[in-house]
C-alpha positions in Angstrom: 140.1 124.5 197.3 143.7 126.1 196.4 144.9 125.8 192.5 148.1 124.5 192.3 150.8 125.0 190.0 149.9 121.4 188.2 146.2 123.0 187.4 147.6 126.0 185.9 149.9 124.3 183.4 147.2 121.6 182.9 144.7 124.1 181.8 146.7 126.1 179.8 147.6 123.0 178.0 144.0 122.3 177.3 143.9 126.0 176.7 146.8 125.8 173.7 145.0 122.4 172.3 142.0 124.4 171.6 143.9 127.3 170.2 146.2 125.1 168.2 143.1 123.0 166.5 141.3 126.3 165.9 143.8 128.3 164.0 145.2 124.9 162.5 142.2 124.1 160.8 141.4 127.6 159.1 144.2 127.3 156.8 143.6 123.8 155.3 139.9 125.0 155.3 140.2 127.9 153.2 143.0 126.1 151.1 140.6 123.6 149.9 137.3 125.7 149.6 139.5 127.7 147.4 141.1 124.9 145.3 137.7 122.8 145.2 136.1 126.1 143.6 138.8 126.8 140.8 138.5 122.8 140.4 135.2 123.6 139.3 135.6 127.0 137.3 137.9 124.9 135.5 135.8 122.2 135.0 133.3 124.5 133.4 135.8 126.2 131.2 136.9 122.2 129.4 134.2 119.8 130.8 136.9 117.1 128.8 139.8 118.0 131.1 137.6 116.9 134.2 139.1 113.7 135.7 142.8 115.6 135.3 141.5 118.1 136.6 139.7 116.5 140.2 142.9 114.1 140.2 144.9 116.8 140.6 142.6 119.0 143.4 142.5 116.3 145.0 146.2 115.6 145.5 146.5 118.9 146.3 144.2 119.3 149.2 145.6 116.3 150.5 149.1 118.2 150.0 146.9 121.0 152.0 145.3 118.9 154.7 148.6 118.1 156.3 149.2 121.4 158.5 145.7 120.7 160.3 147.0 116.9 160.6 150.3 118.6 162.1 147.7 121.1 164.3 145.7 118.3 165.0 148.9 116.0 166.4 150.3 119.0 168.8 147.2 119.0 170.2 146.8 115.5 170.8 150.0 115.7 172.5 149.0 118.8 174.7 146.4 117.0 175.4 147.7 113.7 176.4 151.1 114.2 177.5 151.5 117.4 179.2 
């Protein structure tokens, strides 16, 4: 069984979707671990303050989420396409 040129661009494809989806999703992850947990040192500081205060963490890791979206898209398309 010979590997062709095809196989070698097909698994390096698969090889960049992995890659992509890894290192896209460690940046949203730690963006929101740390936004959840100064959420809540906040919401210890003024317990009054706290549905301001998760409306706006919440908008924010949703601001934050979108780069692993974008990760998770290009590898969708290396997946799919290439």
């Amino acid at each position: 069984m010979e590997i062709g040129g095809m196989d070698v661009i097909r698994a390096a494809a698969l090889l960049g979707a992995g890659i992509s989806m890894g290192f896209g999703a460690i940046g949203p992850g730690v963006g929101e671990g740390m936004a959840a947990a100064k959420a809540c040192e906040a919401i210890g500081r003024n317990p009054r303050e706290a549905g301001l205060l998760t409306r706006t963490m919440l908008v924010g890791q949703a601001v934050s989420e979108s780069t692993g979206i974008y990760s998770l898209v290009v590898a969708l398309l290396l997946i799919f396409v290439v």
